[in-house]
LUMZANU-975542 format. One record per residue: residue in one letter; x, y, z of N, C-alpha, C in turn. Coordinates in nm, 3 decimals, padded with zeros to 5 digits, m for minus. Atoms other than C-alpha are relative to their C-alpha. Layout:
  type     n.c1     n.c2     n.c3    ca.c1    ca.c2    ca.c3     c.c1     c.c2     c.c3
     A        X        Y        Z        X        Y        Z        X        Y        Z
...
This chain:
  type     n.c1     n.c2     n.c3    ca.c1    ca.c2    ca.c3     c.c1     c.c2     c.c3
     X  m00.100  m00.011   00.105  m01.435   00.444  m00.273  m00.038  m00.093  m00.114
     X   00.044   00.038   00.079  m01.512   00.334  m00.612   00.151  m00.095  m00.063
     X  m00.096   00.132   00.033  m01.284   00.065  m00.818   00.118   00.092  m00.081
     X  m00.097  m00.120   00.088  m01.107   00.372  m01.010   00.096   00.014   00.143
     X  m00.030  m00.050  m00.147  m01.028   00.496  m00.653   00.148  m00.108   00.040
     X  m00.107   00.101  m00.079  m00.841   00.128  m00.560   00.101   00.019  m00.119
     X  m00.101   00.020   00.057  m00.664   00.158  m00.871   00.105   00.037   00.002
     X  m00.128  m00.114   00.016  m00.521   00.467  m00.803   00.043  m00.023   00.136
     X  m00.088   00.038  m00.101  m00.416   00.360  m00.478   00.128  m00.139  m00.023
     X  m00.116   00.106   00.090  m00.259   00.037  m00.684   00.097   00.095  m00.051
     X  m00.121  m00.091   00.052  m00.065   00.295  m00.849   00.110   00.069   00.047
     X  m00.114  m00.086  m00.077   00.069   00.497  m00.595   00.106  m00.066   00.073
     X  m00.097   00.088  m00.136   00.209   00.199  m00.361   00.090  m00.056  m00.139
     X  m00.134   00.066   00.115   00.387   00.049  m00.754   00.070   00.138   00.003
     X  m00.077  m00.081   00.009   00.551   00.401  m00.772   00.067   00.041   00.105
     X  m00.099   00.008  m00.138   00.671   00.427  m00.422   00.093  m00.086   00.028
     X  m00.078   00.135  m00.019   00.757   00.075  m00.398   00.099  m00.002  m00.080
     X  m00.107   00.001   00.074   00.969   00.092  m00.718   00.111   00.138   00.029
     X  m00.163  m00.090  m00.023   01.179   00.390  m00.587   00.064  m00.049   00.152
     X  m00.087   00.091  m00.138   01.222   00.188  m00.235   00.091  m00.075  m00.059
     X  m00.061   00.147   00.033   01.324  m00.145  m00.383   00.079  m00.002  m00.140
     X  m00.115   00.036   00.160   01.624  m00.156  m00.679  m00.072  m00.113  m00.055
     X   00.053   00.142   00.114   01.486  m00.347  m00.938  m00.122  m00.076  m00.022
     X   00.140   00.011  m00.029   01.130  m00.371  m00.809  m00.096  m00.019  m00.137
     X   00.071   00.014   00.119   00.899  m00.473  m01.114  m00.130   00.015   00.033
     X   00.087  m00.026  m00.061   00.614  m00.263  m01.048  m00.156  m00.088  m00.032
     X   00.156   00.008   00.084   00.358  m00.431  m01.267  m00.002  m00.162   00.067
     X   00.044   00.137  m00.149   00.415  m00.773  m00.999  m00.080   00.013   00.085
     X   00.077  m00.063  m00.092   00.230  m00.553  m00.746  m00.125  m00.016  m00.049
     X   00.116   00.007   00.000  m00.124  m00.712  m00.778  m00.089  m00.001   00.142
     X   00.060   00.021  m00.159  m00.349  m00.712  m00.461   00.027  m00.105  m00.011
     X   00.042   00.161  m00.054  m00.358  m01.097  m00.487   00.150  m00.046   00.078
     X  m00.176   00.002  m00.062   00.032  m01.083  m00.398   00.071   00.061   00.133
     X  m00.067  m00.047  m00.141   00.213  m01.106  m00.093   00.108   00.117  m00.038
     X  m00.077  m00.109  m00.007   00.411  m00.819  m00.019   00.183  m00.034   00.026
     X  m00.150   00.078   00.043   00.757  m01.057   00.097   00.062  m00.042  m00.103
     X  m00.078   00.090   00.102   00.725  m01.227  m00.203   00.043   00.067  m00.111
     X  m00.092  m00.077   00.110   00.831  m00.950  m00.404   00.152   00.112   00.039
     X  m00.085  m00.027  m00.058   01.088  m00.846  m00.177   00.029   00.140   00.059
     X   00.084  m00.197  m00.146   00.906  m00.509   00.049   00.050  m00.096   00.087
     X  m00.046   00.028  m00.079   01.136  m00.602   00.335  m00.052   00.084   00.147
     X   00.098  m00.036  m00.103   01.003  m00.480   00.690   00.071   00.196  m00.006
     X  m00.041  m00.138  m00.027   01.207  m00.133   00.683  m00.064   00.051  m00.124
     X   00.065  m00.070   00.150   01.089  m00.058   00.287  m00.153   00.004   00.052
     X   00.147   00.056  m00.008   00.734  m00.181   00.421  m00.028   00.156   00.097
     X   00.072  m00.110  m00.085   00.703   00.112   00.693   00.016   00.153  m00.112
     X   00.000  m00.130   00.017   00.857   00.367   00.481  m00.108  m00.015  m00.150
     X   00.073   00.005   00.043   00.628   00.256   00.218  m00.148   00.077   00.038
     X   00.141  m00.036  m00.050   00.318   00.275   00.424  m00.023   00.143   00.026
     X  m00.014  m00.114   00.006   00.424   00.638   00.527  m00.038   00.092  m00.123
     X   00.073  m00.110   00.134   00.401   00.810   00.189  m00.102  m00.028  m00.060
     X   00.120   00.022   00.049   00.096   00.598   00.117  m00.098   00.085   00.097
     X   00.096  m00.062  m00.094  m00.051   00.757   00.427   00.004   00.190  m00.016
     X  m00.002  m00.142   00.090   00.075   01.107   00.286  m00.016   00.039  m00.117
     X   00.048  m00.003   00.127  m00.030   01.069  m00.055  m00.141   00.041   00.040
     X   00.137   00.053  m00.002  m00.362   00.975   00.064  m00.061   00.110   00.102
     X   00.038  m00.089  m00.072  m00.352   01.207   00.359  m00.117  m00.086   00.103
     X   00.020   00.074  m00.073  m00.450   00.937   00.586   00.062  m00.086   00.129
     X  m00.113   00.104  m00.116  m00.299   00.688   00.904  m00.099  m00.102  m00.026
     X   00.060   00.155  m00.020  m00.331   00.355   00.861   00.045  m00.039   00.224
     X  m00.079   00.034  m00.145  m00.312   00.208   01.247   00.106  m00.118   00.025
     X  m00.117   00.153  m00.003  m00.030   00.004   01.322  m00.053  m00.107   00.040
     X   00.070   00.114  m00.087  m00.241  m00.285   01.507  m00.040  m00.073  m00.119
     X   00.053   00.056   00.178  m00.388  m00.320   01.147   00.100  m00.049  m00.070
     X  m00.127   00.057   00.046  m00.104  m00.321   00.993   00.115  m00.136  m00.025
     X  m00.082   00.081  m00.063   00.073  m00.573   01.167  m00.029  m00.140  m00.095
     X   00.063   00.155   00.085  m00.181  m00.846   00.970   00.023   00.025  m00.132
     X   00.046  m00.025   00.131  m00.151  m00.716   00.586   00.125  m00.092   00.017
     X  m00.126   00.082   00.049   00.031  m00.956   00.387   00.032   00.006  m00.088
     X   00.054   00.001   00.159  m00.116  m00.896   00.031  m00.002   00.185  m00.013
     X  m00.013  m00.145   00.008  m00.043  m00.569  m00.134  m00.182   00.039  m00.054
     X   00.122  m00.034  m00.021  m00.461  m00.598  m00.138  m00.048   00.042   00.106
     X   00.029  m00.047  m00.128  m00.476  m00.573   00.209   00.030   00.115   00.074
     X  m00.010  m00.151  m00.032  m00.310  m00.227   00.205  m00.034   00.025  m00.073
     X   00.123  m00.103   00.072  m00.542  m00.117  m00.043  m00.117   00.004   00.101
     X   00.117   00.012  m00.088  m00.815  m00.226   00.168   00.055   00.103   00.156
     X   00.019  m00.127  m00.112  m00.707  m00.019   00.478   00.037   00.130  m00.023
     X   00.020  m00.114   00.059  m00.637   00.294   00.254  m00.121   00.027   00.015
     X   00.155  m00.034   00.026  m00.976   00.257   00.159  m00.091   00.007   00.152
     X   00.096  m00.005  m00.130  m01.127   00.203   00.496   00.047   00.113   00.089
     X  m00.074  m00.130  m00.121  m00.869   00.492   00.667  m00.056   00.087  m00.092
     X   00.086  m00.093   00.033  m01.034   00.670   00.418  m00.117   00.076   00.031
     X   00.097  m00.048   00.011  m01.368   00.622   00.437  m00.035   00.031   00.172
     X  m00.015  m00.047  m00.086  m01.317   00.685   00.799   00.008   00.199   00.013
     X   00.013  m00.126  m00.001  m01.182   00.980   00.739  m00.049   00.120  m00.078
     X   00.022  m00.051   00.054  m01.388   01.133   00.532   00.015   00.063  m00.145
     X  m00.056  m00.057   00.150  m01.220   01.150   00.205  m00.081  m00.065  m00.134
C-alpha cells in the first residue's frame, strides 16, 4: 500500500469516527494520536473497527487489536489485513 493508500484509510476512520462520536473533531485524528485521548470509547472503538473492516473489505484480528492505541496503529493493520489479503 502506497502513502495515498494510508491516507485514504486516514480518511475513512475521521468520517466514521465523526458520525460515532458527537462533536468528534475529525482533523485531531492523526496516526501519532491515541485513540482515548480523543474520546473513541471501547463500544465506538469496535463499531468503528467494523465499518473500517467493511469499507476496506477486510478483518482486522481481534488479538491485534487488543494492542492499537494510536489511530496509526489501525492504519497499520488495515494495511497489513490488506496486504494479506490481497487487496
Amino acid at each position: 500500500m502506497t502513502t495515498a493508500t494510508e491516507n485514504n484509510i486516514l480518511d475513512v476512520i475521521r468520517t466514521e469516527a465523526t458520525k460515532l462520536v458527537p462533536g468528534l473533531d475529525a482533523e485531531r485524528l492523526r496516526p501519532e494520536v491515541h485513540i482515548a485521548d480523543v474520546g473513541i470509547e471501547s463500544v465506538q472503538m469496535i463499531e468503528l473497527v467494523a465499518r473500517v473492516e467493511e469499507h476496506f473489505e477486510v478483518t482486522l484480528p481481534d488479538y491485534e487489536l487488543s494492542g492499537v492505541e494510536t489511530i496509526g496503529g489501525l492504519i497499520a493493520l488495515v494495511v497489513a489485513a490488506g496486504s494479506a489479503d490481497g487487496h
